[in-house]
C-alpha positions in Angstrom: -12.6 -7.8 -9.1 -15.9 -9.0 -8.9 -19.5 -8.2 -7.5 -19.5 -5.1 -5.4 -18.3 -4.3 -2.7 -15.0 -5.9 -3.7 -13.1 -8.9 -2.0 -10.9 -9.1 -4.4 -8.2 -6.8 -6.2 -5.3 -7.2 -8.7 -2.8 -4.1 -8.1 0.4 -3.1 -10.1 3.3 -1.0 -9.1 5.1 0.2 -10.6 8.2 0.3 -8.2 12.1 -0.8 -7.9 12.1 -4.4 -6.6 13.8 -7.8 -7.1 13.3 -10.9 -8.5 15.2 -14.2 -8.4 16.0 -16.0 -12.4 15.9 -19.1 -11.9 18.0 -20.1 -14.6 21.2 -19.1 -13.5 20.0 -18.1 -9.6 20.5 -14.2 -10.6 19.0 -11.3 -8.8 17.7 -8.8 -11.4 16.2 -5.3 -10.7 12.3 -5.2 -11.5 10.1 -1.9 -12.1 6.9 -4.0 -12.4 5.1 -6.5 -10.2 1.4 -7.5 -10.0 0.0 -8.4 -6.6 -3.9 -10.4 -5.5 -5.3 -8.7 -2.6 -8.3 -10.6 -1.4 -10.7 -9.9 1.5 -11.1 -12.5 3.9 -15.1 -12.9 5.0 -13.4 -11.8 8.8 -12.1 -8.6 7.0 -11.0 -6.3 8.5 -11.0 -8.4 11.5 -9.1 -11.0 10.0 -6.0 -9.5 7.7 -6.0 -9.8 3.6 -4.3 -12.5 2.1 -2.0 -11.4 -0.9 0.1 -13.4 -3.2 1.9 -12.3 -6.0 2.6 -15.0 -9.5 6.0 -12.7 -9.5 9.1 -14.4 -8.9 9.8 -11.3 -5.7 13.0 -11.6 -3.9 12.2 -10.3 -0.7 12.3 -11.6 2.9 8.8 -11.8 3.6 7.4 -12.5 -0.2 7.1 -16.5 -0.4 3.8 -18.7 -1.5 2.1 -15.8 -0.3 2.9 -12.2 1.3 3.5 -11.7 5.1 2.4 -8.7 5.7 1.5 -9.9 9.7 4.1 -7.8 10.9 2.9 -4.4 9.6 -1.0 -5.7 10.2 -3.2 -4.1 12.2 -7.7 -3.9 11.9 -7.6 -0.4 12.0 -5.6 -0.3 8.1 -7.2 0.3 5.0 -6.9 -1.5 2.2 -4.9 1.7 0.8 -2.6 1.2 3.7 -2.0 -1.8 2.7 -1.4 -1.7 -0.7 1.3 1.2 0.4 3.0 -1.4 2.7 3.0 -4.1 -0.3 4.8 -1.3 -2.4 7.3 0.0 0.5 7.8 -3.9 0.7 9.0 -4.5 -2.8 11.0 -1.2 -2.8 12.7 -2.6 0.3 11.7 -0.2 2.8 10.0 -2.7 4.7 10.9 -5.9 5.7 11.6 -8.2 8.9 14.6 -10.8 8.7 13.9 -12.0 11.9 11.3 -14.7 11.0 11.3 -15.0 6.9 9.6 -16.6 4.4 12.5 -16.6 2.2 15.6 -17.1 4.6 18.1 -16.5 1.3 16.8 -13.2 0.5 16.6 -12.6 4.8 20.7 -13.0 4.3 20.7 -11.3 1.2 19.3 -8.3 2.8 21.9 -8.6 6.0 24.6 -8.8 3.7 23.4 -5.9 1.7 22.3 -3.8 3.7 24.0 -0.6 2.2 22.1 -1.3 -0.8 18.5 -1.2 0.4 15.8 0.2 0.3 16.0 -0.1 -3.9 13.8 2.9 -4.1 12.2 5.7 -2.3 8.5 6.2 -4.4 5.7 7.6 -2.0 2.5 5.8 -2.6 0.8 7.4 0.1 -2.4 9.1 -1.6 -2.1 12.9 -1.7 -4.2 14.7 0.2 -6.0 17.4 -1.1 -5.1 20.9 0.0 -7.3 22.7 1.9 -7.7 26.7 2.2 -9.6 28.5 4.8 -11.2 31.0 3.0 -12.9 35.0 4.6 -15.0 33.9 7.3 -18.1 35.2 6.7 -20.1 36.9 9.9 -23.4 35.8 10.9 -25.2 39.4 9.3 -23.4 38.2 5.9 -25.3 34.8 6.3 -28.5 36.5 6.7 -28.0 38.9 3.9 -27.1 36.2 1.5 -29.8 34.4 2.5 -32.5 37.0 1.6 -30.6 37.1 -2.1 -31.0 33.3 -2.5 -33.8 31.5 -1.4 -32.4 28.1 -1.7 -29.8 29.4 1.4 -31.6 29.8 4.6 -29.6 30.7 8.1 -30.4 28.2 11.0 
């Protein structure tokens, strides 16, 4: 969002996660959640600073999202965004100092029921072939075929 190069960015996932009713104080299952990734001016020095308006039950999801655990300056913003996602699908998570102490317990407590999903949202890679290797005399001889190709 906003001029280029970006500082800020809404993301969905679309992952298994969970999310605390209020009316009733019930834990439901979630495929959806929106998170605000926004670039400090000490980026990527300084780490992003993500929130979510979600209602996420998760040990580290509170007024905003720690993510100073899994932090370092050498991330991307992709690798964030895939840590975010592995958060809310309860791959990732730290119990030991919590935002949210109830879902810290909840977690503990439930252990055989975590992580909620197992989605990959690592980028693929693309697939790379090594093709004939062509010998230097080739080069030349292509080269006096096209013009635009010259051997150096």
């Amino acid at each position: 969002m906003g001029p280029a190069p970006p500082e800020r960015y809404l993301i969905t996932y679309r992952v298994p996660g969970l999310r605390l009713v209020v009316e009733g104080n019930t834990l439901v299952r979630s495929e959806s959640f929106v998170v605000d990734l926004q670039l400090p001016s000490g980026y990527p020095r300084e780490k992003p600073y993500c929130t979510t308006s979600d209602a996420v039950f998760h040990p580290n999801f509170g007024s905003y999202i720690c993510i100073a655990d899994f932090w370092n300056p050498s991330q991307s913003i992709v690798d964030v965004i895939v840590q975010i996602g592995d958060m809310l699908q309860y791959k990732l998570y730290n119990t030991r100092s919590p935002l949210n102490a109830v879902a810290a317990k909840w977690v503990l407590d439930n252990i055989n029921q975590v992580p909620l999903g197992t989605r990959d949202l690592h980028p693929r890679e693309p697939e790379i072939s090594l093709g004939a290797v062509r010998q230097p005399t080739d080069v030349a001889a292509a080269a006096g075929e096209n013009n635009d190709v010259l051997p150096h």
